[in-house]
FIPA-916013 format. One record per atom (N, C-alpha, C): x, y, z; residue in one letter. Coordinates in steps of 0.2 Angstrom, whole numbers, plus 5000, padded with zeros to 4 digits. Example, Ala and Ser with C-alpha at 12.3 -4.5 7.8 and 13.67 -1.06 7.14 Angstrom:
BEGIN
506649725039A/506249785039A/506649845039A/506449895035S/506849955036S/506450005039S/
This chain:
BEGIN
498946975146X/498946965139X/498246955136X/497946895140X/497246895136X/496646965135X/496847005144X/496347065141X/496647135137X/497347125136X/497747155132X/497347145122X/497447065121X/497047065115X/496447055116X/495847035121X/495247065120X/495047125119X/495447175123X/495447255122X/495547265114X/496047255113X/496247275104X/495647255099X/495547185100X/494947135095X/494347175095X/494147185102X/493647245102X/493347285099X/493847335096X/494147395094X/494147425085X/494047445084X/494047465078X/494647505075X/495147465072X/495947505070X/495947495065X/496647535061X/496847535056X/497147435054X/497047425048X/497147385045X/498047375046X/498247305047X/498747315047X/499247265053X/499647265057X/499947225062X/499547235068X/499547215072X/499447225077X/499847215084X/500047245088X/500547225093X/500147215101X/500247195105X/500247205113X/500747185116X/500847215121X/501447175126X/501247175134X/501747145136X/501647135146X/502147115148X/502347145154X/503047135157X/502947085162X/503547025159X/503446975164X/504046955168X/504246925172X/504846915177X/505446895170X/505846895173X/506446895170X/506546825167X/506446805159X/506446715158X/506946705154X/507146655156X/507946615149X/507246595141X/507846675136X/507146635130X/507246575125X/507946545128X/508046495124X/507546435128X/507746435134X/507446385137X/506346395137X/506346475135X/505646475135X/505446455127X/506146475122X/505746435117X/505746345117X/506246325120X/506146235121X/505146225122X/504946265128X/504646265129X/504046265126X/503646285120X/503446285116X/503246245112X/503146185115X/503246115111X/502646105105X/502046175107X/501546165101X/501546205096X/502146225095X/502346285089X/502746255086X/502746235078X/503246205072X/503746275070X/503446305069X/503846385066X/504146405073X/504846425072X/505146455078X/505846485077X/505946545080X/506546605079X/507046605084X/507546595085X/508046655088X/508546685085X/508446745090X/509146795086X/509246835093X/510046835093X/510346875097X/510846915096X/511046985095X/511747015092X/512246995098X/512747035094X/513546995097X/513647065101X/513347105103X/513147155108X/512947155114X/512447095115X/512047075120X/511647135121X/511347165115X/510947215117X/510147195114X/510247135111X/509547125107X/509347045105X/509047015113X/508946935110X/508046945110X/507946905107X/507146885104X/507246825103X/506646785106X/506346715106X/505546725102X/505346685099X/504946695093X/504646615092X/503746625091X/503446555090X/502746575086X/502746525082X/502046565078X/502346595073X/501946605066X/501946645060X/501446675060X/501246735063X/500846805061X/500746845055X/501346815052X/501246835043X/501946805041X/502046795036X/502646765032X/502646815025X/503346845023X/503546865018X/503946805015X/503946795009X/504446735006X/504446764998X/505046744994X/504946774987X/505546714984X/505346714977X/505546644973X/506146684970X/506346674965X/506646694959X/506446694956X/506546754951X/507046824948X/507046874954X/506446874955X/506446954958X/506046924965X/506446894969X/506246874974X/506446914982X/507146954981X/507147004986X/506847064986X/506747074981X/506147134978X/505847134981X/505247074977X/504447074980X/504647034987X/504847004991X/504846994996X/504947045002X/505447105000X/505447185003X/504947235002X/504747214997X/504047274996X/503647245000X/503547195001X/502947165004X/503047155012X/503747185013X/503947175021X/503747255021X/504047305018X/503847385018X/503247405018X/502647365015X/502047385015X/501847375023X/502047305026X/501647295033X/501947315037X/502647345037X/503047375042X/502847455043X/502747485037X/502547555039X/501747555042X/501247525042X/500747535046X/500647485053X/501447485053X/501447435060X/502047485066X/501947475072X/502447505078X/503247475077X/503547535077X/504347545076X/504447465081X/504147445084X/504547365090X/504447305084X/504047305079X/503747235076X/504447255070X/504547165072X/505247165066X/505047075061X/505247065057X/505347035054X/505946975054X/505946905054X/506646875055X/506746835052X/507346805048X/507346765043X/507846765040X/507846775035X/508546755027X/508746735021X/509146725019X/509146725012X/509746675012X/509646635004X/509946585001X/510746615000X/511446574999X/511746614997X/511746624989X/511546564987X/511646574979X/510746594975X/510646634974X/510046634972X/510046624966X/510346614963X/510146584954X/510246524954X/510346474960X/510046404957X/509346394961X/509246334960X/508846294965X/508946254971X/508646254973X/508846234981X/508746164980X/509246114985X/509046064986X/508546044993X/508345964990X/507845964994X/508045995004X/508445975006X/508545985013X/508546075014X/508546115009X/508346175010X/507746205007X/507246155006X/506446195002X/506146225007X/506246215014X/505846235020X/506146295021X/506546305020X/506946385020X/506746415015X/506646405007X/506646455002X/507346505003X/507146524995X/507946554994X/507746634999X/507146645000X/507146695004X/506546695009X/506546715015X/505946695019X/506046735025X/505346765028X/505546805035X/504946795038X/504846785043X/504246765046X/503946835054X/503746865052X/503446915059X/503246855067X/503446825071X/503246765077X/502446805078X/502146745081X/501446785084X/501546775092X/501846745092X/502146785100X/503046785101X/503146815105X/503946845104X/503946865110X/504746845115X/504846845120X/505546885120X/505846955123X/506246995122X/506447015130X/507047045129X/507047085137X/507047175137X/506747195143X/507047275145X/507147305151X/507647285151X/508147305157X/507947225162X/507847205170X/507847165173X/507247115171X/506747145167X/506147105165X/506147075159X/505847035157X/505647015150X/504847075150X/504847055142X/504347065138X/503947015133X/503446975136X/502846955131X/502546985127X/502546965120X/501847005115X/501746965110X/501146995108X/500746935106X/500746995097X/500646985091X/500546995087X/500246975080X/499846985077X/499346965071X/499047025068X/498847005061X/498647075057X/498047075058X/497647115058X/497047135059X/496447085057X/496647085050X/496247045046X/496446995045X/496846945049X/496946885048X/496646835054X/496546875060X/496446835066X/495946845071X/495546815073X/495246825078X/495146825086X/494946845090X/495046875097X/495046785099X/494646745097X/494546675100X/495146615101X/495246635092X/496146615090X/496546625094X/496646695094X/497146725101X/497346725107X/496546695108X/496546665115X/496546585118X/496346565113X/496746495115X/497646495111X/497846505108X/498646505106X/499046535112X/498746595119X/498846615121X/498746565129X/498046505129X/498246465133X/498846405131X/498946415125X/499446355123X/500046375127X/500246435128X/501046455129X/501246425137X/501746395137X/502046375144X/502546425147X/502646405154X/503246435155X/503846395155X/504246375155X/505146355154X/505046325162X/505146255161X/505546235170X/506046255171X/506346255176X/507046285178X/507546235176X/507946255173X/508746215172X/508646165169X/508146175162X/508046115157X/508646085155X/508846025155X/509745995152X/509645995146X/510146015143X/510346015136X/510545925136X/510345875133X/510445825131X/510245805125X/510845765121X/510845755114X/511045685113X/510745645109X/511045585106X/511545575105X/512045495106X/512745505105X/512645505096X/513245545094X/513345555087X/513645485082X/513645465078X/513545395075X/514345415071X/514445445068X/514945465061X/514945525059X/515545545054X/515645615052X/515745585045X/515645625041X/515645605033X/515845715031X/516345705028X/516645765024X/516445755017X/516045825014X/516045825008X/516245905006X/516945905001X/517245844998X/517645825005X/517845765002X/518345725008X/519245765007X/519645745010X/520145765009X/520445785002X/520645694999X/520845714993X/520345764987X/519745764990X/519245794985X/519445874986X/519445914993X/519845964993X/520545974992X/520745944991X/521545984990X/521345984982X/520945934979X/521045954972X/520546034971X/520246034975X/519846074970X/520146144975X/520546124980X/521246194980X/521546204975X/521746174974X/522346164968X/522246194962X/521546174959X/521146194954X/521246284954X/520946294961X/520746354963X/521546424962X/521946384964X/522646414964X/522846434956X/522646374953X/522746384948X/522546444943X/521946464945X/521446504943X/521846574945X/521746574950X/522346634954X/523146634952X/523346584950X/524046614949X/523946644940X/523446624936X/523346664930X/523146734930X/522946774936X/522646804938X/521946824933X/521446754935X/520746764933X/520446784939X/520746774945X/520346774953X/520846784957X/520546824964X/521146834965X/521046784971X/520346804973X/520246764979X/519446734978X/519446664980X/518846604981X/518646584986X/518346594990X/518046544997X/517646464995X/518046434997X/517846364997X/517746325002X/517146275003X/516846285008X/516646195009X/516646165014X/516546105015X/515946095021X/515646035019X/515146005025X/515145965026X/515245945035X/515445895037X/514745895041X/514345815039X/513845795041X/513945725046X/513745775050X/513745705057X/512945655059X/513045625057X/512545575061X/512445555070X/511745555072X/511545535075X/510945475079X/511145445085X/510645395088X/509845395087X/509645475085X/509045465088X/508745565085X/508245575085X/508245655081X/508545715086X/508845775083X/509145815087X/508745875090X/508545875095X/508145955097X/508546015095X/508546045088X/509046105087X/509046145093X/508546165097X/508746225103X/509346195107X/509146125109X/509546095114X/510346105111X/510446105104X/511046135104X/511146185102X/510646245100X/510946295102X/511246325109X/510646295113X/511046315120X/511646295122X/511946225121X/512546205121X/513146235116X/512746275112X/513346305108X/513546385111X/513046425116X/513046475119X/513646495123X/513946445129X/514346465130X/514946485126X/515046465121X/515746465116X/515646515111X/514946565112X/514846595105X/514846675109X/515546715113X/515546755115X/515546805108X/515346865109X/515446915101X/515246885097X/514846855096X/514346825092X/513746835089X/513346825083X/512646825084X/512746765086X/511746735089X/511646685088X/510946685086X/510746615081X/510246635077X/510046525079X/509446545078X/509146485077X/508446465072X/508246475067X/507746465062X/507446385059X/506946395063X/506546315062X/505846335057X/505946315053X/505146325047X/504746275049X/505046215051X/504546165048X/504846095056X/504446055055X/504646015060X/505345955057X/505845955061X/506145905058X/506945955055X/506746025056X/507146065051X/507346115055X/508346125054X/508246195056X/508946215057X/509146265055X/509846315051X/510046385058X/510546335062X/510646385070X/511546395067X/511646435071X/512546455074X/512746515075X/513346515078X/513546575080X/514046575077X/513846675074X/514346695066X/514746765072X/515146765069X/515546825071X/515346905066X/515146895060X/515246955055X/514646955052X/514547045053X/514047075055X/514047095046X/513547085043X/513447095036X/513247175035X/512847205039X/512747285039X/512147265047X/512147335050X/511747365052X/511447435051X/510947415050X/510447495049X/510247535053X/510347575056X/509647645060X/509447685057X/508847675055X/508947755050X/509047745044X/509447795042X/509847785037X/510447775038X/510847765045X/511747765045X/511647675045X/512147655040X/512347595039X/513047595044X/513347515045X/513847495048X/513947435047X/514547415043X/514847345039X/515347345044X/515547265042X/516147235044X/516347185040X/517047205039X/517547175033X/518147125037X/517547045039X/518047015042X/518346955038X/519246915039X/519346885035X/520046885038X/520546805036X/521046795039X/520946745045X/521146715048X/521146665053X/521546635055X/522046645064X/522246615067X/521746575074X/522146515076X/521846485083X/522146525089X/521746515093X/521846565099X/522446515102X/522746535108X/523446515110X/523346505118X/523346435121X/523346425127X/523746475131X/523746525134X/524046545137X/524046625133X/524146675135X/524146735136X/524646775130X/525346725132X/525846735128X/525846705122X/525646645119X/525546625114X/525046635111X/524346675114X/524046715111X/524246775106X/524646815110X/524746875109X/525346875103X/525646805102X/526146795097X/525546775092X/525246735092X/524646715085X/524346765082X/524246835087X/523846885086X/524246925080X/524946935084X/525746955082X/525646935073X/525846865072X/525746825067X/525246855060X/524646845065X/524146855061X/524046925057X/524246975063X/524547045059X/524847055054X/525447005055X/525847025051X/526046995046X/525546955044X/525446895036X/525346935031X/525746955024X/525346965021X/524846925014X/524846855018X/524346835014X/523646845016X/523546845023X/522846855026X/522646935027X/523246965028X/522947045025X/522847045019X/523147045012X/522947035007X/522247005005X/521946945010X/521546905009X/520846945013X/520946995017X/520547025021X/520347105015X/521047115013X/520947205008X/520347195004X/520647104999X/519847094995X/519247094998X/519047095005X/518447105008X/518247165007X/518647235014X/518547295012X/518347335007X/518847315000X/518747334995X/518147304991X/517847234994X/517047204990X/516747254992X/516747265000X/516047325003X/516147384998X/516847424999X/516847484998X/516447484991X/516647464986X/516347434980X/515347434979X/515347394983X/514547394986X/514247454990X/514347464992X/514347524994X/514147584992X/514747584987X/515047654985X/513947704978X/513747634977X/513247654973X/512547704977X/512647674983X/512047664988X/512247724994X/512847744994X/512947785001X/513447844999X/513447905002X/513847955002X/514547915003X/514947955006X/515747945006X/515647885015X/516047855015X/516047795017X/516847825024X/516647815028X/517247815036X/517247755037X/518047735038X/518247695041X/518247685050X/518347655053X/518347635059X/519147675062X/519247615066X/520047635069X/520347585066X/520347555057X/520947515056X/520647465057X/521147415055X/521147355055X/521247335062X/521047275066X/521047255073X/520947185070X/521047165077X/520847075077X/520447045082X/519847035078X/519347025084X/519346935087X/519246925093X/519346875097X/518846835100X/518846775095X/518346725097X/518546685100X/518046625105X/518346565109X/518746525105X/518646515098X/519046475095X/519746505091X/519646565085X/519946575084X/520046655085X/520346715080X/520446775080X/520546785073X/520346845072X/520246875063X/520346925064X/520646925059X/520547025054X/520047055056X/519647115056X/519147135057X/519547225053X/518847255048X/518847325047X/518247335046X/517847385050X/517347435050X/517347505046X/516847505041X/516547545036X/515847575038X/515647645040X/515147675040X/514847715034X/514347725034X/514047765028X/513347805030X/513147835025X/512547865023X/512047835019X/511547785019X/511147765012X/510647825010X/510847805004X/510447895001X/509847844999X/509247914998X/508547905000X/508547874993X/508147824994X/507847794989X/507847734989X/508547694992X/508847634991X/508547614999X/508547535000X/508447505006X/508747465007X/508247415011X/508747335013X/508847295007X/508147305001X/508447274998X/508947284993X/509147324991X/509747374988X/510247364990X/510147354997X/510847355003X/511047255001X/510547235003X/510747145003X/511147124996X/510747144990X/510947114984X/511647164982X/511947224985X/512447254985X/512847214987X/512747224993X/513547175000X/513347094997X/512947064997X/512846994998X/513046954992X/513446914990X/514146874995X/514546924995X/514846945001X/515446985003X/515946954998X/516646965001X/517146924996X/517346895002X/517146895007X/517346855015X/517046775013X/516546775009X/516146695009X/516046685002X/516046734997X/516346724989X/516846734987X/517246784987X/517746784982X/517746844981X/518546854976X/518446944972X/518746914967X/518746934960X/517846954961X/517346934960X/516646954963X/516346914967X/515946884963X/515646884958X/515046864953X/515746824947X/516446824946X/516746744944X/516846694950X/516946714955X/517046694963X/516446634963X/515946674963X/515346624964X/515246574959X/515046584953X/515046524948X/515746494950X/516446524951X/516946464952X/516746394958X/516346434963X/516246374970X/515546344967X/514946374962X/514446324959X/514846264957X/515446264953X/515746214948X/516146174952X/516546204959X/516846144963X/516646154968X/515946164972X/515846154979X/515346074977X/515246044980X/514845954979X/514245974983X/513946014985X/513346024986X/513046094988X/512446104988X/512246164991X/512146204996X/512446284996X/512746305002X/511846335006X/511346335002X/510946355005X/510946425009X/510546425015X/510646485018X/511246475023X/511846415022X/512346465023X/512846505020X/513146545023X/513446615022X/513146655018X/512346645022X/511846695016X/511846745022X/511346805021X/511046855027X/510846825030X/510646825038X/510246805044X/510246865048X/509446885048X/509546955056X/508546955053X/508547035055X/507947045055X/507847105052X/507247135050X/507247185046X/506447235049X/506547305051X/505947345055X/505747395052X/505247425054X/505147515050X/505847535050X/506247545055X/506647615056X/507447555058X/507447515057X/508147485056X/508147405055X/508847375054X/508747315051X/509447295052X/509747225055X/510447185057X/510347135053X/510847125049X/511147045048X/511647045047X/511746975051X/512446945050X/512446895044X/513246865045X/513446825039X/513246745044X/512846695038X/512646665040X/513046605040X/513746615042X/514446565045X/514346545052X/514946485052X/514946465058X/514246425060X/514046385056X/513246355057X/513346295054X/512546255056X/512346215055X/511646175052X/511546125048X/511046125048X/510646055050X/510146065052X/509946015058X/509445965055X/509445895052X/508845865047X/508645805050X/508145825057X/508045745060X/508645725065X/508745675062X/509345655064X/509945655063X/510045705057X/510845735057X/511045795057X/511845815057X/511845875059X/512445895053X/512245945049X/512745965043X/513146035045X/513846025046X/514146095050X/514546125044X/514546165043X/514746205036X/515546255039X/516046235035X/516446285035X/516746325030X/517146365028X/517346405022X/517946425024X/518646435017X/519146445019X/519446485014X/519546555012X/519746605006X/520546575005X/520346554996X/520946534996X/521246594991X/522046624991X/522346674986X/522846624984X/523346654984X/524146664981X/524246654988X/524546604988X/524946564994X/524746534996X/523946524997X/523546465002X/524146384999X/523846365006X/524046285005X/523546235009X/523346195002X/522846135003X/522846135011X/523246105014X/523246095022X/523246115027X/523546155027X/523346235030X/522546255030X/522346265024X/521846285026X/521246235029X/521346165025X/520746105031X/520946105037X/521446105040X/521646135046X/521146205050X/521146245045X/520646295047X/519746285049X/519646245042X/519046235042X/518846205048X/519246155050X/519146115055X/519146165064X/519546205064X/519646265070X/519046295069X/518346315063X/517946355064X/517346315066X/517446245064X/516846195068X/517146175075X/517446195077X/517646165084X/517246205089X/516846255088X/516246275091X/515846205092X/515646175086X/515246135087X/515346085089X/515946045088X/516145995089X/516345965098X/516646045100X/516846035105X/516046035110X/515646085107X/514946085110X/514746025113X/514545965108X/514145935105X/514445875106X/515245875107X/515545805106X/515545765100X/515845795095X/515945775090X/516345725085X/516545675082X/516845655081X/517345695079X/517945715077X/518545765074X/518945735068X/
């Protein structure tokens, strides 16, 4: 690596990114990012493919954009340094769900929109890992690069996940607080102003002592099969990890591919009581119904940015550790002109983590959710020259010190019941919980 960037520094290139690599023995990059103990800024992202994990330490450049036009100019200024950079360098990060307010304090270090390029980044290809070091031309020097590049460790073997025992769990709202603003919700619905609302609770658990967020990402890894898994720390003290199921779009090129997930049963001890819940789940028509409103948010979204739109094979039910949902897949064409930012502010809130329809949906949960959803169920992925993945930024947590804030979301229609659905909420944090040892 070192004579990798004194070769380059040497050199006289175009202005712009810069990339190197080196193939090194085959390393765990979760345990290689633990290991990094003199880097504040630090990434992970993994798809639910198992085709694409990245370990990431360092800020090499940062795009970030405020509001009004914060996904704009934070995309333009990701598309100026990507085209003069190699099709491998990607950018990772995300976005606020609600960007017309303000954030509160526990999400300033994320801003409502933020993507950081790592200046080192640790990946796999085939039986090997891959090191690389990257910085823009004009921002870094060969001496810099070379001491940051004695700072890197390698990972001991079989670091333990170990975490503080957890103190208490506090729910906001609390019980009765949700079943009112269900109620409220239903109400709206049976007027037919709404047809569907995602309402979403945070159960914030206390700790002995401050939490390593890697250390529980890794303990959340074996539970997160079909999963992304994402880990974003800006700042010390801070940081927004979990494993989401539902892929918000991918990009190659120009072919897009969404997924329209939504509905929820718990998986079933046994074979045979799985395949009945599955049965079940099928055959609702209030979770179909709850799942159509998705489909149709994409299609809808969509429809302005892409040729005619293909369906998958139907409706399926995709299978998680914990529970099972609805799933439908949408492909497309994005016609030339439009991008990711086009794509984001189209899809993003689906009606899976807003509502339909989507823009009264959301002011409905500004007026009865008690606090700020932040970057969750915003976008989480990454964005490159020539393609770009994010998921929905559910099934997380957020990490502040010493506590831990686990986020859930429950679509209420025509037939939801208060009970029922806390019941739910609480099956989609049982990732964490069970992880983590949580109180319940």
């Amino acid at each position: 690596m070192r004579e990798l960037i004194h070769r380059e520094c040497s050199r006289r290139g175009p202005q712009g990114i810069v990339r190197v690599e080196t193939v090194i023995p085959r390393t765990d990059a979760v345990s290689w990012l633990r290991a990094q103990e003199g880097h504040t800024v630090k990434v992970y992202w993994a798809d639910r493919d198992g085709q694409n994990e990245v370990a990431g330490v360092g800020a090499a450049d940062l795009a970030a954009g405020g509001e009004p036009d914060g996904v704009d100019s934070t995309f333009e200024q990701l598309r100026r340094r990507l085209e003069a950079g190699e099709a491998a360098v990607k950018y990772f990060g995300g976005m606020c769900f609600n960007r017309s307010g303000a954030l509160d304090a526990a999400w300033r270090d994320f801003g409502s929109c933020r993507f950081v390029l790592p200046r080192f980044e640790l990946s796999h290809r085939g039986p090997d890992s891959v090191l690389a070091c990257q910085w823009l031309r004009s921002a870094a020097t060969a001496d810099t690069l070379m001491q940051e590049v004695g700072a890197l460790t390698l990972p001991a073997p079989e670091v333990p996940c170990v975490h503080p025992a957890a103190t208490g769990r506090e729910d906001l709202p609390d019980r009765a607080g949700w079943e009112a603003a269900v109620a409220g919700t239903l109400d709206l619905v049976s007027t037919g102003a709404l047809d569907k609302v995602v309402l979403a609770r945070k159960s914030t658990f206390g700790f002995a002592a401050e939490l390593d967020p890697l250390a529980c990402l890794q303990a959340l890894l074996p539970e997160a099969e079909r999963c992304y898994r994402f880990c974003f720390v800006p700042a010390a003290g801070r940081a927004f990890l979990g494993a989401s199921p539902e892929r918000l779009y991918r990009r190659e090129g120009r072919r897009i591919r969404c997924d329209a997930i939504a509905g929820t049963r718990t998986r079933g001890n046994g074979t045979s009581l799985d395949r009945q819940l599955e049965r079940d789940l099928m055959g609702s028509e209030k979770e179909r119904r709850e799942q159509d409103y998705v489909v149709r948010g994409v299609r809808e979204s969509l429809a302005p940015l892409c040729g005619p739109l293909t369906a998958g094979a139907g409706r399926s039910v995709v299978k998680l550790r914990q529970c099972q949902h609805l799933m439908s897949t949408l492909e497309g064409a994005l016609r030339d002109g439009d991008g990711d930012a086009e794509l984001l502010q189209a899809l993003h809130p689906t009606p899976a983590v807003g509502g339909y329809p989507t823009d009264r949906a959301v002011r409905e949960i500004a007026a009865r959710e008690p606090f700020d959803r932040g970057w969750y169920s915003g976008p989480v992925g990454w964005v490159g020259r020539d393609g770009a993945e994010f998921a929905v930024g559910i099934r997380s947590g957020l990490v502040e010190g010493s506590t831990l804030s686990v986020f859930a979301g429950a679509g209420i229609v025509a037939g939801s019941v208060p009970g029922d659905e806390w019941q739910e909420l609480d099956y989609k944090i049982s990732h964490f919980t069970e992880a983590l040892n949580l109180p319940r």
